[in-house]
C-alpha positions as CSV (number, residue, x, y, z in Angstrom):
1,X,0.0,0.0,0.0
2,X,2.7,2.6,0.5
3,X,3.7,2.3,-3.4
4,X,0.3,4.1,-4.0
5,X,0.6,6.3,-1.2
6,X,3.7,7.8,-2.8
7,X,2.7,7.1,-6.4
8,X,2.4,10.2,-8.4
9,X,-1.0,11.6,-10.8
10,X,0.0,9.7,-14.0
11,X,0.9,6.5,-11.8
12,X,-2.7,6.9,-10.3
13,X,-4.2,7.3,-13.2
14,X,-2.4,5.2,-15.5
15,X,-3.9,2.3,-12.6
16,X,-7.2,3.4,-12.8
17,X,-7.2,3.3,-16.7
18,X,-7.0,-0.9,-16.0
19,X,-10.0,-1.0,-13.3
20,X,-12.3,0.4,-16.4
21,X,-12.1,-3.2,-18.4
22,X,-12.2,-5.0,-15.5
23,X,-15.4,-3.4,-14.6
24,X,-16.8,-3.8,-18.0
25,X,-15.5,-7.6,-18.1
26,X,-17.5,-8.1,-14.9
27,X,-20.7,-6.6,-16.4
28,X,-20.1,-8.3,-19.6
29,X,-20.1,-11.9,-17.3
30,X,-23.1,-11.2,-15.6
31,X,-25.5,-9.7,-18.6
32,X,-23.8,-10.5,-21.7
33,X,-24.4,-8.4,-25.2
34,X,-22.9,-7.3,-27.8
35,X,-22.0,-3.8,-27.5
36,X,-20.4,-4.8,-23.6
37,X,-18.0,-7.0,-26.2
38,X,-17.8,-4.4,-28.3
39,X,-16.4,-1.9,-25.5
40,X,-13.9,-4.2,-24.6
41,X,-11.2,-4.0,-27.2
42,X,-11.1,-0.2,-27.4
43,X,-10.9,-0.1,-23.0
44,X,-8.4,-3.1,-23.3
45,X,-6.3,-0.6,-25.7
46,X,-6.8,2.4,-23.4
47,X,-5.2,-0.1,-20.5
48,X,-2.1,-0.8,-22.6
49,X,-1.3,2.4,-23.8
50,X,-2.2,3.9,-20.2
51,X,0.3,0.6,-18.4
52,X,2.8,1.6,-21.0
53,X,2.6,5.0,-20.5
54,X,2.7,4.8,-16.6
55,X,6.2,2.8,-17.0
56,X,7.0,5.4,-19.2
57,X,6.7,8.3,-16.8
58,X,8.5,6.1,-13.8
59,X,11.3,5.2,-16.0
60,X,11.9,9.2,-16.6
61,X,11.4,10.0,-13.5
62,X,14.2,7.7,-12.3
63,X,16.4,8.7,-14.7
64,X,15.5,12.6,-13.9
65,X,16.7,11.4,-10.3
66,X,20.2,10.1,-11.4
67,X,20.8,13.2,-13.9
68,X,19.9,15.7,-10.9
69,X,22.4,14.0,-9.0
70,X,25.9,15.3,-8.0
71,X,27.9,12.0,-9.2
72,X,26.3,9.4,-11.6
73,X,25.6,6.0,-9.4
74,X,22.8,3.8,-9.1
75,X,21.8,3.5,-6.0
76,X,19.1,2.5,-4.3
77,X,16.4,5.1,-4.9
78,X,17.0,4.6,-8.3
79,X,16.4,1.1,-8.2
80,X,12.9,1.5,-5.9
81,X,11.9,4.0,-8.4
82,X,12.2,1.7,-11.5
83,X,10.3,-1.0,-9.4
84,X,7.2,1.0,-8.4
85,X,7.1,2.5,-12.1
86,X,6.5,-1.7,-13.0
87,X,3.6,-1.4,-10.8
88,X,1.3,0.3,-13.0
89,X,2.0,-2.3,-15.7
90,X,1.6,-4.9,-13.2
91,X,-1.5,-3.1,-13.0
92,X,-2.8,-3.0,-16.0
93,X,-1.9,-5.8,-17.2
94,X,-3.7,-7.8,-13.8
95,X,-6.7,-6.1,-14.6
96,X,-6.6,-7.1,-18.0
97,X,-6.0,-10.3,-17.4
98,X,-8.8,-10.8,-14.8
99,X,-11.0,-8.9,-17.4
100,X,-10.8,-11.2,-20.5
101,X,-11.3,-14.1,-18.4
102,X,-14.5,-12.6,-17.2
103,X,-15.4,-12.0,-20.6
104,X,-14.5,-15.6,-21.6
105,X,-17.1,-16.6,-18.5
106,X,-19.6,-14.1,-20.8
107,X,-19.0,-15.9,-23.5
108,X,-19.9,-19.1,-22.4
109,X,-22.7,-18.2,-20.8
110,X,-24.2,-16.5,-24.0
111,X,-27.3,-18.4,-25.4
């Protein structure tokens, strides 16, 4: 919990982007249609490009750490900063994951 505490706005948001397929995966289970299905790609893209992004952001940020630096080492903070920027592809790509299989429950359930 205390990597979202200190996460930053594109972190956060980047992580929510991934909770909106998930959602949709869920309602798709439970009442299956078409245009649920249909929403699914384009929110599945959205997560990708947003998880991407997110690793994106954390990557700079780490590397705006080292530059800002007196001496060029990798140390530590460096390092936790490059692992909580893979949290928001963990993420994503969870809540992807957890989505599709959700829709694959949909699917099967679908007269």
């Amino acid at each position: 919990m205390e990597v979202l505490y200190n996460a930053g706005i594109m972190a956060l948001a980047s992580m929510f982007v991934g909770v909106l397929p998930l959602a949709m995966g869920i309602v798709y289970a439970v009442w299956p249609n078409e245009q649920r299905l249909a929403l699914m790609r384009p929110l599945s893209l959205a997560t990708v490009f947003a998880a991407v992004a997110g690793v994106a952001v954390g990557f700079i940020n780490s590397l705006l750490f080292i530059v800002r630096g007196d001496t060029v080492t990798f140390s530590a903070p460096f390092f936790v900063g490059i692992a909580e920027s893979l949290v928001t592809l963990f993420t994503g790509f969870g809540c992807l994951t957890v989505a599709w299989l959700c829709v694959t429950i949909g699917l099967w359930r679908r007269p």
